[in-house]
N, C-alpha and C positions, 0 to 999 in steps of 0.2 A: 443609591448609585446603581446605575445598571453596567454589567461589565459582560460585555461579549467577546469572541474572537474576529479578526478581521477575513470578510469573506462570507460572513453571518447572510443566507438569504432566508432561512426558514422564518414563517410568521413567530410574532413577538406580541404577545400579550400584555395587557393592564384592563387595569379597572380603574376606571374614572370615577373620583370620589370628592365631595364634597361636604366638609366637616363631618369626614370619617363614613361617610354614607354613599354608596354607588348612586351617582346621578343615572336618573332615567330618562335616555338618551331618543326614546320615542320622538319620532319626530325630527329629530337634530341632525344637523352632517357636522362633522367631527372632522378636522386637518391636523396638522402635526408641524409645529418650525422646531424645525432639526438645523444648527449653526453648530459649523466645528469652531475650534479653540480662535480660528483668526475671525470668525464672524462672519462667516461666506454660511447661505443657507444652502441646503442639502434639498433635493427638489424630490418632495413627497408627494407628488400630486397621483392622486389617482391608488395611494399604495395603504391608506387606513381603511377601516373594515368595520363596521358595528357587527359584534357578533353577538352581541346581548344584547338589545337597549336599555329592557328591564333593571338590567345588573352591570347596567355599566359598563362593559365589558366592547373594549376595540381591539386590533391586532396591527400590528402595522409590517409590513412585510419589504423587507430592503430592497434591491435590486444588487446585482453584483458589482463592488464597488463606491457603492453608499457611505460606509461607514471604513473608514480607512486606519490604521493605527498609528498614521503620520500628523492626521489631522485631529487626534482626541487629545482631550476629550472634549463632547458634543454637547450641546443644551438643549434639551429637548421641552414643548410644554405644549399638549392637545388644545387646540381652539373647537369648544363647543358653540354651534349659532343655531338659533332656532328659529320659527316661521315668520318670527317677527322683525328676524336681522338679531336680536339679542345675543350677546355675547359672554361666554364666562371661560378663564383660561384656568385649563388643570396641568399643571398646580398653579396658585393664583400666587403665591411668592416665585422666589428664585424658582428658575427653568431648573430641572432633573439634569444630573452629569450621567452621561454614556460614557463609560470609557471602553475602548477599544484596544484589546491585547493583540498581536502580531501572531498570525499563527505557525 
């Protein structure tokens, strides 16, 4: 579980891993659906980041007002696609919970 404060805009890190291994993101554009608790999506467009390919590594960075502590907690889960259209979601089970504390 990820647990922020509400109001959070600094960039936010992960590593995109597949059976325990950082996918190598070379090549791939990477999204993020972000649903708070009622199932309304949170519009990330434009706001993930490969900052690694090699290692997996994206950042996703809020806008103010994004992630709210009336609306969590969130379900978050990175859509990887690559040149092919091919698609794999991290994490491939349940979406990740964001919860969101009040500041």
């Amino acid at each position: 579980m990820v647990e922020i404060v509400e109001g959070w805009t600094s960039p936010m890190p992960f590593t995109l891993k597949g059976n325990g291994t950082p996918i190598d993101l070379s090549g791939m554009t990477v999204t993020l659906s972000l649903k708070d608790r009622r199932g309304a999506s949170v519009d990330t467009a434009g706001k993930v980041t490969v900052t690694s390919a090699i290692d997996g590594e994206v950042t996703f960075s809020p806008a103010v007002g994004d992630l709210r502590a009336g609306s969590s907690p969130y379900a978050a889960r990175f859509q990887v696609t690559d040149s092919n259209s091919k698609v794999l979601f991290v994490p491939n089970a349940e979406a990740d919970a964001w919860k969101v504390r009040p500041a």
